[in-house]
C-alpha positions as CSV (number, residue, x, y, z in Angstrom):
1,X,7.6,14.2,-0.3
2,X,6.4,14.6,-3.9
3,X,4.8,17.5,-4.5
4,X,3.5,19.7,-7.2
5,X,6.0,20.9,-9.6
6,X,7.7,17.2,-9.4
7,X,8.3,16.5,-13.2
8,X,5.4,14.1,-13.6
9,X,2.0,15.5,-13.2
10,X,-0.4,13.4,-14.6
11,X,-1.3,10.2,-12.7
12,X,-3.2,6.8,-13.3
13,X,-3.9,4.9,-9.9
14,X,-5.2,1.8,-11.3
15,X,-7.2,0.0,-8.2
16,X,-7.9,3.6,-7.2
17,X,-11.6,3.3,-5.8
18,X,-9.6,0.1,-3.6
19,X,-8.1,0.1,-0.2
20,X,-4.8,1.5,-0.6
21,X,-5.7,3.1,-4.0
22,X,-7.7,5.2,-2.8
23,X,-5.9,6.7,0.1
24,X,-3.1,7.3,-2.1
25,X,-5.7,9.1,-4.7
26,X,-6.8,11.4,-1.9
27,X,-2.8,12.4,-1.2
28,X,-2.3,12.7,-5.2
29,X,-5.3,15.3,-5.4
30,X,-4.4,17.2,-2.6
31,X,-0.9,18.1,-3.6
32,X,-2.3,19.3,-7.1
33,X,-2.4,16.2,-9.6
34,X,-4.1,15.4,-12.6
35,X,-5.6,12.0,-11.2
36,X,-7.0,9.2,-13.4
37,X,-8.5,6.1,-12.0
38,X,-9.1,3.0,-13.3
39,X,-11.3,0.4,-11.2
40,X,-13.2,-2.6,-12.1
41,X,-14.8,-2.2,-8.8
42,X,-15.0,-5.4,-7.9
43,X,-13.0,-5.3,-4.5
44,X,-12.8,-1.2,-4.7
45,X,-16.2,1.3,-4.3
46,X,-17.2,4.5,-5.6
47,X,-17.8,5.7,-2.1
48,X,-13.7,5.6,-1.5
49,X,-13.3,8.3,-4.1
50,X,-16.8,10.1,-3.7
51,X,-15.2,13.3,-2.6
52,X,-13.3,13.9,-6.1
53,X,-16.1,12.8,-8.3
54,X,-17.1,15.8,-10.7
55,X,-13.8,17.8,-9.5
56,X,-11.6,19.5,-11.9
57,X,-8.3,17.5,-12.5
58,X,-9.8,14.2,-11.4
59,X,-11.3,11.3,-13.6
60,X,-12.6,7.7,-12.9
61,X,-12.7,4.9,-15.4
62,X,-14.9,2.1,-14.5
63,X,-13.0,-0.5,-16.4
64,X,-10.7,-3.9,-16.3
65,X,-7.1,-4.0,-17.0
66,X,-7.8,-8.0,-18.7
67,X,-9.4,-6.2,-21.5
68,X,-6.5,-4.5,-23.5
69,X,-8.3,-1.6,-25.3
70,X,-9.0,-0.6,-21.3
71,X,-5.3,-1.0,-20.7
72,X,-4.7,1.4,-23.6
73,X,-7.6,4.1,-23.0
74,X,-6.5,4.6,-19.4
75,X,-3.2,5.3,-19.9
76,X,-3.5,8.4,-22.6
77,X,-1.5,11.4,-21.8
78,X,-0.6,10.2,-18.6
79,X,2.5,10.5,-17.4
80,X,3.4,8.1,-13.8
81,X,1.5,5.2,-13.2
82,X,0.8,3.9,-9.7
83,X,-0.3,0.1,-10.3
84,X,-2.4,-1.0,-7.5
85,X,-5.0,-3.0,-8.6
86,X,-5.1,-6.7,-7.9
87,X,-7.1,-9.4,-6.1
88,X,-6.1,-8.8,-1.9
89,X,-7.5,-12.3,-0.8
90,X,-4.2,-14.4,-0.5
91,X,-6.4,-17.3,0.4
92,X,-8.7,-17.7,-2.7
93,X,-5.4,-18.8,-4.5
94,X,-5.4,-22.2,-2.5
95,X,-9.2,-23.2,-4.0
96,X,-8.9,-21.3,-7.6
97,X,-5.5,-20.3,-8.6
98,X,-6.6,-18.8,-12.3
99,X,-8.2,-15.5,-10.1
100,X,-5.0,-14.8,-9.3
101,X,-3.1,-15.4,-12.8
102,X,-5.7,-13.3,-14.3
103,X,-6.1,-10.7,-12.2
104,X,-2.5,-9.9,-11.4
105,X,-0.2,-11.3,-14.2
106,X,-2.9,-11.1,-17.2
107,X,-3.7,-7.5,-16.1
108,X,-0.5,-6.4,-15.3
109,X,1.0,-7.7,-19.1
110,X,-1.6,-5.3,-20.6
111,X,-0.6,-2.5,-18.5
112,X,2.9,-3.0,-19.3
113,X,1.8,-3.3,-22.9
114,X,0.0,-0.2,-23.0
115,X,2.8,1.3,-21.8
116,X,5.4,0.2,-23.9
117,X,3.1,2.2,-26.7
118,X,2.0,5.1,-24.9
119,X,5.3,7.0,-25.0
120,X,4.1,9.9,-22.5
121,X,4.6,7.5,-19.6
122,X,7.8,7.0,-18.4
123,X,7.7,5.4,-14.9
124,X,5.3,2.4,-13.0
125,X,4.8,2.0,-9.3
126,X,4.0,-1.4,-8.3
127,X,2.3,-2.4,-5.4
128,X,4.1,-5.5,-4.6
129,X,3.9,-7.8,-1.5
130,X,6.0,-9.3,1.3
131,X,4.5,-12.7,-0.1
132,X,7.2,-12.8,-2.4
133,X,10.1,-13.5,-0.2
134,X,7.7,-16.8,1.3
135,X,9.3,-18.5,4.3
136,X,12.0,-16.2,4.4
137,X,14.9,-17.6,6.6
138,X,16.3,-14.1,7.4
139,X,14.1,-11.8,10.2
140,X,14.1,-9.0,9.1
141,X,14.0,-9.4,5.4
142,X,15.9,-6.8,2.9
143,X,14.9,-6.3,-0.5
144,X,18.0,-8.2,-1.9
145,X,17.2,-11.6,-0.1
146,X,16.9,-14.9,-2.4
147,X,16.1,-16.5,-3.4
148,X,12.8,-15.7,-3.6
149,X,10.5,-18.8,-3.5
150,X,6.4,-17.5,-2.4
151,X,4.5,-20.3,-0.9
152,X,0.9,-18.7,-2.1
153,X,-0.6,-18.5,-5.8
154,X,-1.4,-14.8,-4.8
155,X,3.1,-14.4,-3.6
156,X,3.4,-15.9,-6.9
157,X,1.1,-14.0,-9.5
158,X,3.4,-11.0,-7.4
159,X,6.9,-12.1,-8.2
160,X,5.7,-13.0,-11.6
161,X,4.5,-9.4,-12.1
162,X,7.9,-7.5,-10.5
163,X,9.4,-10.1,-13.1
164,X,7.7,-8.3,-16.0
165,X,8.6,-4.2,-14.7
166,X,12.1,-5.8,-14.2
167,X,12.2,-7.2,-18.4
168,X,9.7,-4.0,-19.5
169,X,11.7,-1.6,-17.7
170,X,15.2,-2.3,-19.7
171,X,13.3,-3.3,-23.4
172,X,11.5,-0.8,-23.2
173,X,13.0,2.2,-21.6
174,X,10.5,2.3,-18.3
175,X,11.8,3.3,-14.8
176,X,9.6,1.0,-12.4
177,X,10.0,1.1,-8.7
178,X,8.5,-2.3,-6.6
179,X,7.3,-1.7,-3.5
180,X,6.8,-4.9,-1.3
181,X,4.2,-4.1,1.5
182,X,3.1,-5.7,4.9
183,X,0.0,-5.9,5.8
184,X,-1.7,-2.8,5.3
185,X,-4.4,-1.6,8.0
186,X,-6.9,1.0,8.3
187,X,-10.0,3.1,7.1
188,X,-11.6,1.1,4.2
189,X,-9.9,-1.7,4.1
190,X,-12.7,-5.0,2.9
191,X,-10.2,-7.6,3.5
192,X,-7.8,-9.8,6.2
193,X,-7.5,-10.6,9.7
194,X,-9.3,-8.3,11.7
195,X,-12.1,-8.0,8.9
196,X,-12.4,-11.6,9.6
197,X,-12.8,-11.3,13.5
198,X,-14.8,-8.3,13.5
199,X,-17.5,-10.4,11.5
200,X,-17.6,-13.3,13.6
201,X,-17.8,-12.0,16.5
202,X,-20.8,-9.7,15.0
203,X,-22.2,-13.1,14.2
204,X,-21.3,-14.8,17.4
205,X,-20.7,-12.7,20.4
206,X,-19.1,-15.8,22.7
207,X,-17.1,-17.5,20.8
208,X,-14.3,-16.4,18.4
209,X,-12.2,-19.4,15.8
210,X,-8.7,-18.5,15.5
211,X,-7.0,-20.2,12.1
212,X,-3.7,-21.9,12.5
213,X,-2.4,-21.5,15.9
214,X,-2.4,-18.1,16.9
215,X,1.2,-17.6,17.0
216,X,1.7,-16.4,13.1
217,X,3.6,-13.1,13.6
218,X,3.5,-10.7,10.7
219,X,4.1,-6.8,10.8
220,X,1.0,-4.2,10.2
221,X,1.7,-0.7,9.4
222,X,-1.3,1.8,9.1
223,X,-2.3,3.0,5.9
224,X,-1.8,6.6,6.8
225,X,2.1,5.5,7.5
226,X,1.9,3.2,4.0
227,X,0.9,6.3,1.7
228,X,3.9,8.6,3.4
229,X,6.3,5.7,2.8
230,X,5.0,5.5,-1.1
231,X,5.5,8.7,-1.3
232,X,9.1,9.1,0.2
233,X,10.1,6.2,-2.0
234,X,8.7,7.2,-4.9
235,X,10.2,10.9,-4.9
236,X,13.3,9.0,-4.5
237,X,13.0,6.8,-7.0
238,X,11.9,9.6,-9.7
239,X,15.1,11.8,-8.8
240,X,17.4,9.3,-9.9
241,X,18.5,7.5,-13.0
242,X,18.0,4.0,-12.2
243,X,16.2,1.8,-14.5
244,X,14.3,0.0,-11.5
245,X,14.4,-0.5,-8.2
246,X,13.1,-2.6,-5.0
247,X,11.9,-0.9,-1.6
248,X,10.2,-2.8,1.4
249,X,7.2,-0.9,3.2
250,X,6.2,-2.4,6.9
251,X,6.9,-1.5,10.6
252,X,10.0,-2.4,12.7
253,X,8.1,-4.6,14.5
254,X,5.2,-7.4,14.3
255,X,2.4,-8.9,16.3
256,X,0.8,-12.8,16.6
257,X,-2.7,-13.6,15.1
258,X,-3.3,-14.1,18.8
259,X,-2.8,-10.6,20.1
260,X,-4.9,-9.1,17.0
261,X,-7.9,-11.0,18.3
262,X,-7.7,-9.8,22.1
263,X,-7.6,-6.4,21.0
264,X,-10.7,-7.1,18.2
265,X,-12.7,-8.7,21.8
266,X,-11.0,-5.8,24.0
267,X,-12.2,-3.0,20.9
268,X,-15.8,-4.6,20.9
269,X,-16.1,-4.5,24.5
270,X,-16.3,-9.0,24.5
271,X,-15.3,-11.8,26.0
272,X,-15.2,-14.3,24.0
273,X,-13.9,-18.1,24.0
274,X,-10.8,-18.3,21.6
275,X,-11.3,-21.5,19.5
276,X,-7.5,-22.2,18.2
277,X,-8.0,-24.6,15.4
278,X,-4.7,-25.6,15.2
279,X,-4.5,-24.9,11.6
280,X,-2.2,-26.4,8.6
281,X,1.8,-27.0,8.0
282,X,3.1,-26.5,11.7
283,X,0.5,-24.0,12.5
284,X,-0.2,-21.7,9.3
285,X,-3.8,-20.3,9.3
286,X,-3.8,-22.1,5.6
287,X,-1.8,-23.8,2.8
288,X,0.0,-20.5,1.8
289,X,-0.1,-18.6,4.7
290,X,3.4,-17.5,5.8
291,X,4.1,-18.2,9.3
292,X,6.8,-15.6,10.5
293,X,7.1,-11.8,8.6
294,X,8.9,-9.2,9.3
295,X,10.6,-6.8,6.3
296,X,13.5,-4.9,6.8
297,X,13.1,-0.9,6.2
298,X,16.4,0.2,6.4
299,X,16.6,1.9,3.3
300,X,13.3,3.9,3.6
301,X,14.7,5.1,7.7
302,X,17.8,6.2,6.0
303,X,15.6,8.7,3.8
304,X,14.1,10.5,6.8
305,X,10.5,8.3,6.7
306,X,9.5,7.2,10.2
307,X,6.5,5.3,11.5
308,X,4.0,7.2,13.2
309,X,2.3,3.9,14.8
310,X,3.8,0.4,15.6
311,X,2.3,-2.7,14.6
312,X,-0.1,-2.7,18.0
313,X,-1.0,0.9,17.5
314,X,-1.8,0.3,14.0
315,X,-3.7,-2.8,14.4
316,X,-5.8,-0.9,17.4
317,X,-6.6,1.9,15.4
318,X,-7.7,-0.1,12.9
319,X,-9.9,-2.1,14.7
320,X,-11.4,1.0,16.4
321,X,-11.8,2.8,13.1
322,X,-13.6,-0.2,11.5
323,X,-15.5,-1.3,14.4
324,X,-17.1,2.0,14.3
325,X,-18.3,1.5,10.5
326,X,-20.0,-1.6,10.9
327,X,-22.0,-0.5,13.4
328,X,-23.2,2.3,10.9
């Protein structure tokens, strides 16, 4: 695990009031960091980092990386940078594909040229995705499968990012660390499948549409396994020399768009009709939507990290967990 005394001290989490920003914030305070974080809040609240607002060692920026001076502000006398803001909805890229160019690429070139003049940072975790490897042909996937050809905007703006650590880390004498993710599940989470389910069924008790055909596969790994496997990677990462580096994060196993929606109905206590549309391209949910995922975690089981919950378990808690806070 990192923990105090590790030879970086002073954090930015940018996308820290997000999902998985802010989850990782929490772990970075409690072990004794210096936490910055930068949010435009436009996916990401206040209310995820509410707890260390006004505590010592802890400030938030209400900003956007597209602006450059932003870039350059936040990244002051810091010393790691976790990169983790981004747009999460895959599926805007199929009806406007600039959100996802400006968003990830734009704002990820001014990071990276922030950097490249703040000399008191010397290393970048990115928050990449699975997206990048698109239809992959080998189940499971390891980092060092190509080529890498995404079949989403959002995959895209990704790969096109880990190009840019990959060309800033050896110009400009970064270490940066890419970590591709599953699907994240969990507490605070605003977007993806079972967000989707949980509000139509709130809207319609009976009847529940199912994009694509139900039998998309992908793997889920609770956020509360997601930050431990950041964490293991990234102390890794920081006790080596190496320039960069490429780590999967995801569970051994996955579960179909079908299953996730009996549990959202068995969670809610409902019965409702499943509506398979059929969906797009042999059965994808939408143009983009890879059909078949499942990473290969190899590398992180060799360091010791384990899953606490399998894709089922994590899905189920999530749903639980989430169910609870809409009925708030």
């Amino acid at each position: 695990m990192i923990h105090v005394g590790c030879k970086y001290s002073r954090v930015l989490v940018t996308g820290g009031a997000g999902f998985i920003g802010s989850h990782l914030v929490d772990r970075l305070m409690t072990e004794g960091y210096k936490v910055t974080v930068l949010d435009n809040l436009s996916s990401g609240s206040l209310r995820n980092v509410n707890s260390w607002l006004g505590k010592e060692h802890f400030r938030f920026i209400q900003g956007d990386l597209k602006e450059k001076r932003i870039a350059e502000m936040a990244v002051k006398n810091v010393e790691l940078v976790f990169h983790f803001a981004a747009n999460p909805e895959v599926r805007v890229g199929e009806t406007d594909p600039s959100i996802h160019f400006e968003e990830n690429i734009v704002a990820t070139f001014h990071l990276l040229e922030a950097l490249k003049k703040e000399t008191s940072v010397r290393a970048i975790i990115f928050a990449s995705t699975s997206t990048v490897y698109g239809e992959a042909t080998l189940l499971p996937t390891p980092e060092d499968y190509g080529p890498l050809i995404p079949i989403s905007t959002y995959g895209a703006s990704k790969l096109g990012c880990e190009a840019m650590m990959g060309a800033y880390a050896h110009t400009f004498d970064l270490q940066c660390l890419i970590l591709r993710l599953a699907n994240i599940v969990g507490p605070r989470a605003t977007a993806g499948v079972i967000i989707d389910f949980i509000q139509k069924l709130k809207a319609d008790p009976c009847c529940l549409k199912i994009l694509g055909d139900g039998s998309q596969k992908k793997s889920y790994l609770h956020i509360d396994d997601c930050i431990d496997a950041i964490f293991y990677a990234t102390t890794e990462f920081l006790n080596s020399d190496e320039r960069i580096n490429v780590y999967n994060i995801g569970s051994s196993d996955h579960i179909t768009v079908l299953r996730i929606a009996e549990i959202v109905a068995e969670e809610m206590g409902l019965h409702p009709e499943f509506i398979i549309t059929g969906g797009v391209d042999e059965g994808r949910g939408w143009r983009g939507d890879v059909k078949t995922m499942l990473l290969s975690i190899e590398r992180l089981l060799k360091m010791g990290w384990r899953t606490k919950y399998n894709s089922e378990d994590a899905v189920r808690m999530a749903v639980k967990g989430l169910v609870k806070a809409h009925d708030r």
